[in-house]
C-alpha positions as CSV (number, residue, x, y, z in Angstrom):
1,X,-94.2,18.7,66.0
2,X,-92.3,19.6,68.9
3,X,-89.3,21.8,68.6
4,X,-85.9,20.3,69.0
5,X,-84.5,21.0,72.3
6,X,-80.8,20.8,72.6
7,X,-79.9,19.8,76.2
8,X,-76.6,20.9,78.0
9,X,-74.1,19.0,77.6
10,X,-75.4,17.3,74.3
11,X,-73.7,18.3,70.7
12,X,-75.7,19.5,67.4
13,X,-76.5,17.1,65.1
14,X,-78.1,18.1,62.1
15,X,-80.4,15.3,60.8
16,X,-79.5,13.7,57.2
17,X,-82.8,15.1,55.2
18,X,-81.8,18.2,56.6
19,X,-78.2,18.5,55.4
20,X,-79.0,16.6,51.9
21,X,-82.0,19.7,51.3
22,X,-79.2,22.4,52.1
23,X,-76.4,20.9,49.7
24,X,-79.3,19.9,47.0
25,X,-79.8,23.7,47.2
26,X,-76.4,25.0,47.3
27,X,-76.0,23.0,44.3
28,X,-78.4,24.1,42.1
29,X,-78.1,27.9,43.5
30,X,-74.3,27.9,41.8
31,X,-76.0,25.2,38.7
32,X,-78.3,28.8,38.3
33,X,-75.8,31.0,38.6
34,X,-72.7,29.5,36.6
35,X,-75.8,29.9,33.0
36,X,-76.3,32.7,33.8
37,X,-73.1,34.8,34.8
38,X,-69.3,34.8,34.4
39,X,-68.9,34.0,38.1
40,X,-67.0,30.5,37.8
41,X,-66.1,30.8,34.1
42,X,-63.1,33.0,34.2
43,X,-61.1,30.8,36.7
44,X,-61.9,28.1,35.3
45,X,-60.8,28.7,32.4
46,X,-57.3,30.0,34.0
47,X,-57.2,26.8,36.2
48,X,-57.6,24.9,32.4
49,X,-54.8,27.1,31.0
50,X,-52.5,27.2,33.9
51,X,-53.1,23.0,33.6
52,X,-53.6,21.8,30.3
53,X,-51.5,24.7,28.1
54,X,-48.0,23.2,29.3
55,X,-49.0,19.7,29.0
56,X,-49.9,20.8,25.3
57,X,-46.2,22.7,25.1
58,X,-44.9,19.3,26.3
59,X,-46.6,17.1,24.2
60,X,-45.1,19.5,21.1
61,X,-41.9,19.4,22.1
62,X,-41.8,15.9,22.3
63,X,-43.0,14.9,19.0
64,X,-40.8,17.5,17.7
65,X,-37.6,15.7,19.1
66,X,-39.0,12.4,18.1
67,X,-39.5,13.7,14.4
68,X,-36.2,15.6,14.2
69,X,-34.6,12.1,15.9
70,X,-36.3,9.9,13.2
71,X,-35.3,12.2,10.3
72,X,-31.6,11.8,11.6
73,X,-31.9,8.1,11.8
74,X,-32.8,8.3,8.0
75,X,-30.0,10.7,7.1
76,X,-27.6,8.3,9.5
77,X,-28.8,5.2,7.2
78,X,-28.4,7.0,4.1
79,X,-24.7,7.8,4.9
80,X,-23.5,4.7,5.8
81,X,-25.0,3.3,2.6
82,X,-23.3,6.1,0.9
83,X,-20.3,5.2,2.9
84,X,-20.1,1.8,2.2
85,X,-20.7,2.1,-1.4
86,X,-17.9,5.2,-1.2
87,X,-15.4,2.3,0.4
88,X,-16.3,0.0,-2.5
89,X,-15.6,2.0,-5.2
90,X,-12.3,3.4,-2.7
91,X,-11.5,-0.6,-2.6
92,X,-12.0,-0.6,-6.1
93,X,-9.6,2.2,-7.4
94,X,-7.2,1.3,-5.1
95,X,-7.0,-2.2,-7.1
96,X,-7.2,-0.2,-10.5
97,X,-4.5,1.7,-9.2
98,X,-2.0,-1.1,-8.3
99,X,-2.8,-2.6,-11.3
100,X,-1.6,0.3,-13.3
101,X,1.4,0.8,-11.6
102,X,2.2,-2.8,-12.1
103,X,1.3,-2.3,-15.6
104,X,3.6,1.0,-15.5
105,X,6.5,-0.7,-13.8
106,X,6.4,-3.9,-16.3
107,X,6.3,-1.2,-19.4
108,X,9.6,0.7,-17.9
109,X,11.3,-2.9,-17.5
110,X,10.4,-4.2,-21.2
111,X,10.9,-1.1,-22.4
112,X,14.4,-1.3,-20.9
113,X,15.2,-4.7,-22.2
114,X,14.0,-3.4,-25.4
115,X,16.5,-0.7,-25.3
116,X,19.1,-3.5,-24.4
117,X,17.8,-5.7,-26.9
118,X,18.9,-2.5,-29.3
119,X,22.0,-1.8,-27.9
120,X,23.5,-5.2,-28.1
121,X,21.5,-6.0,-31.4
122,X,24.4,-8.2,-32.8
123,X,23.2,-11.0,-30.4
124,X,20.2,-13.3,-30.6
125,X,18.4,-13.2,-27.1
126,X,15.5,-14.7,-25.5
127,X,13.3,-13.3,-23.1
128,X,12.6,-14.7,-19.8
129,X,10.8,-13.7,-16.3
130,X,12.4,-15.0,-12.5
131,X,11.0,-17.6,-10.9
132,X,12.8,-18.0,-7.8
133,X,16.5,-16.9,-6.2
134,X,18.1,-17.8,-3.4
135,X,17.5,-16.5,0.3
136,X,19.1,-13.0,0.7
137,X,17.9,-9.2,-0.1
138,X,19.7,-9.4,-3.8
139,X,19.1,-11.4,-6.9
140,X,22.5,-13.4,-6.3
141,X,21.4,-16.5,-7.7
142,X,17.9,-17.4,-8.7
143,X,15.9,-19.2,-11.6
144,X,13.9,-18.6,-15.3
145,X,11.7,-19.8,-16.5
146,X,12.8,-21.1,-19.8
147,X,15.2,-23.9,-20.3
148,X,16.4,-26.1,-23.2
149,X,13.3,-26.4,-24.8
150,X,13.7,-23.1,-25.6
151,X,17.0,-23.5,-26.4
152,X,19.0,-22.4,-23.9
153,X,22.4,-23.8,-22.2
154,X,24.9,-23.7,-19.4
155,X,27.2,-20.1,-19.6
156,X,24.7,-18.4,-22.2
157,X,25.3,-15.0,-20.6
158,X,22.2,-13.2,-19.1
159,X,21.2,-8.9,-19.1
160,X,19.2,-6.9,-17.7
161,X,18.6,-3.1,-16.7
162,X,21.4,-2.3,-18.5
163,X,24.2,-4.9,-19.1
164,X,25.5,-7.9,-17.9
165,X,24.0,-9.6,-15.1
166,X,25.6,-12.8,-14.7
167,X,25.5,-16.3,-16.4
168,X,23.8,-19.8,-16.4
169,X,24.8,-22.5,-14.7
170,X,22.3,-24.9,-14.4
171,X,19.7,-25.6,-17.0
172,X,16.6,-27.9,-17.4
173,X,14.1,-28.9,-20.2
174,X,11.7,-25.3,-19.1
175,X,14.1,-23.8,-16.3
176,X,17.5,-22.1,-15.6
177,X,19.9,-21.1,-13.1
178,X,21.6,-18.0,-13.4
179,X,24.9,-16.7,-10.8
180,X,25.0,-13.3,-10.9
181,X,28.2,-11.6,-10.9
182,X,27.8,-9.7,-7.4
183,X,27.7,-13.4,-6.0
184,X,30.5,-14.2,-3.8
185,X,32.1,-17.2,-6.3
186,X,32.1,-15.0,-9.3
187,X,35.1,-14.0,-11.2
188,X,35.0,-11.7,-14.7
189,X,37.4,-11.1,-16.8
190,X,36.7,-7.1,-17.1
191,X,38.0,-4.1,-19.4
192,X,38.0,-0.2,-18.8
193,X,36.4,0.8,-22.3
194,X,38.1,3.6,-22.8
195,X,41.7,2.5,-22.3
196,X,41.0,-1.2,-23.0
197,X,42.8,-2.0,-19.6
198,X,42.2,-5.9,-18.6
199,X,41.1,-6.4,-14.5
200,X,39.0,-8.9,-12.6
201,X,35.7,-7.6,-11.5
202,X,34.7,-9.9,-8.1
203,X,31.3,-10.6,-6.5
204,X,31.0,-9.3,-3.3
205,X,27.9,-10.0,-1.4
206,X,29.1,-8.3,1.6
207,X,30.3,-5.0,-0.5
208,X,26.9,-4.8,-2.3
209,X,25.1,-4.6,0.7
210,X,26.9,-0.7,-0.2
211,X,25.8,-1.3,-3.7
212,X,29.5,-1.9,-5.2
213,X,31.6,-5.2,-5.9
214,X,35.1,-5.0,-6.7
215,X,38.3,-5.7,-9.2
216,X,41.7,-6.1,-8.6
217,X,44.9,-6.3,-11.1
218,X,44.3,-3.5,-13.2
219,X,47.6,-2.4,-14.9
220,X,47.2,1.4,-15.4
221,X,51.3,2.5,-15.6
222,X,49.8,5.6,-17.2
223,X,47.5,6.4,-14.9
224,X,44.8,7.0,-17.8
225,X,41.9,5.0,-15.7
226,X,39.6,7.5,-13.7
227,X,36.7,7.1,-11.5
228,X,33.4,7.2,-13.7
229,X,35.1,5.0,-16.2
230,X,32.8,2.2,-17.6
231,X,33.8,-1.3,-17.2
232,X,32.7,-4.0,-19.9
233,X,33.2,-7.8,-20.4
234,X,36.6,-8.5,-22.0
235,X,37.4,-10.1,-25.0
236,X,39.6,-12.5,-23.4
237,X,37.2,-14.3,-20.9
238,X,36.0,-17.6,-21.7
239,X,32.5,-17.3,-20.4
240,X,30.9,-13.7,-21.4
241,X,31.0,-12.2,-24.5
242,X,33.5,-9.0,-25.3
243,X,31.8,-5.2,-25.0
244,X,28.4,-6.0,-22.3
245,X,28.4,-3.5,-19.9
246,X,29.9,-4.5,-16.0
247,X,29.4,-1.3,-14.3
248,X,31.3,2.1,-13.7
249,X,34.0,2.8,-11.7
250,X,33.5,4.4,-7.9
251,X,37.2,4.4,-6.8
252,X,40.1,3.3,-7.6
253,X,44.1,3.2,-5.5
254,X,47.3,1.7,-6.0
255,X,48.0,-1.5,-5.1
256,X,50.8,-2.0,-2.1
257,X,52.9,-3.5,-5.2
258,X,52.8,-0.3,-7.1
259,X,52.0,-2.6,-10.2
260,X,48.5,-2.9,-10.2
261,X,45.6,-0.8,-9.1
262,X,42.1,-2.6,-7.3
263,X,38.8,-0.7,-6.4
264,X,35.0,-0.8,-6.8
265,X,32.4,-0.9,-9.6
266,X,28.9,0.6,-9.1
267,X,26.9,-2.1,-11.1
268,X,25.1,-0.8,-14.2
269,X,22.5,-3.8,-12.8
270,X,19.9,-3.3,-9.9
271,X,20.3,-6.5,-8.6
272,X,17.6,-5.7,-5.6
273,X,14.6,-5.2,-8.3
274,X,14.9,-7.8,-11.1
275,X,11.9,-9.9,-12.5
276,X,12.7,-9.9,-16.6
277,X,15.5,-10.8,-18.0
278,X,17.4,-11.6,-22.0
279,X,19.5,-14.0,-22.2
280,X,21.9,-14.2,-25.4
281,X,21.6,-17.4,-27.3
282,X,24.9,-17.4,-28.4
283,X,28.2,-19.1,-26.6
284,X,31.5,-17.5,-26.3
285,X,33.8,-19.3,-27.8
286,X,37.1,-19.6,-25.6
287,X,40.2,-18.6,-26.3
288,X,41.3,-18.7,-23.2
289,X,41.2,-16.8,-19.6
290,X,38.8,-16.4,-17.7
């Protein structure tokens, strides 16, 4: 075999069989030595931990935010079924509730006209509930729901609260009309109870927006009448019957004529909230007036 001769000018080249021997050795030289010593173990090992440990911490973390997330998303869906159950039994009480204030508002108005029903016991009444009134804030004229069938008639006087609210004027087979007397086109024959002074006690829709009406030609030459003084139907009016409570007096001044004295009633009635109502069965029978 002739030895390789490397000319001038010419580069090495190292034949393939040549450099495959080499590396085949090399390799199985460290393959030997990586058995049998620690030489390649140790960083390996820290090239493993330096790589793989914080992929592992990552990893962790991540399922740990996706199991705390899915936990919440079950606690979120249990509250807002506890919530919506909470707002149906909220819905629920708040319906209970109006129903017994309802309830507790209808007791305090029968057990008014039960009261009433004592306090005027020398009248036969019947009891009736509102239907419908005319446009405006207060009950100046509306309707009831019984009617001749039941044996009611044109004037029968009507009470609520406590006393006189007004009269009927209109009257079907199973419905009534009733003008109360803060409407503008009524006219009572009054009386100061205590002195058993005669007036006029006249609707006023515009003064009862202050929640008064007013009466005129009260003769009081004794000057006996005060403010506070309760004002009841008179015995002379043709339409109400003698002693039902009007209202009380607010004020009171001499007329310019020095005769008579005028001024206003706070009604004993709350004509804003009515809904039940007696009316007396019986008619006054006229002797004249008004």
């Amino acid at each position: 075999m002739s030895p390789i001769v490397k000319k001038k000018g010419e580069k090495f080249t190292l034949p393939g069989k040549y450099l495959l021997f080499i590396l085949t050795l090399l390799c199985t030289g460290l393959i030997v030595i990586t058995f049998n010593t620690n030489f390649l173990s140790e960083p390996v090992s820290a090239l493993g931990g330096a790589v793989i440990a914080p992929l592992q911490e990552g990893i962790s973390k991540a399922g740990s935010w996706l199991s705390t997330r899915s936990r919440e998303l079950v606690q979120i869906r249990s509250l807002l079924e506890e919530n919506e159950k909470l707002r149906a039994e909220i819905d629920e009480l708040t319906m209970e509730n109006i129903r017994l204030q309802q309830d507790r508002y209808e007791l305090t108005n029968l057990r008014e006209l039960y009261d009433l029903d004592a306090q005027y016991d020398e009248y036969e009444k019947v009891g009736a509930r509102i239907i419908a009134r005319d446009s405006g804030n207060w009950f100046h004229s509306f309707e009831i729901n019984k009617g001749t069938e039941h044996g009611l008639a044109i004037d029968m006087n009507v009470m609520a609260g406590s006393g006189l609210v007004g009269r009927i004027v209109d009257v079907g087979p199973n419905w009534s009309k009733v003008m109360s007397i803060i409407d503008d086109n009524s006219n009572t024959s009054g009386m100061v109870l205590s002195t058993s002074d005669n007036l006029i006690v006249s609707g006023d829709l515009r003064l009862y927006a202050e929640g008064v009406i007013s009466f005129e030609k009260l003769i009081d030459s004794a000057d006996r009448v005060v403010e506070g003084d309760k004002i009841v139907t008179s015995n002379i009016s043709d339409k109400y019957l003698p002693g039902i409570l009007i209202g009380y007096i607010s004020s009171i001044s001499v007329d310019s004529n020095n005769l008579t004295k005028s001024g206003l009633i706070t009604p004993a009635v709350d004509f804003e909230h009515l809904e039940e109502v007696l009316v007396i069965t019986q008619l006054k029978q006229p002797p004249g007036g008004n």
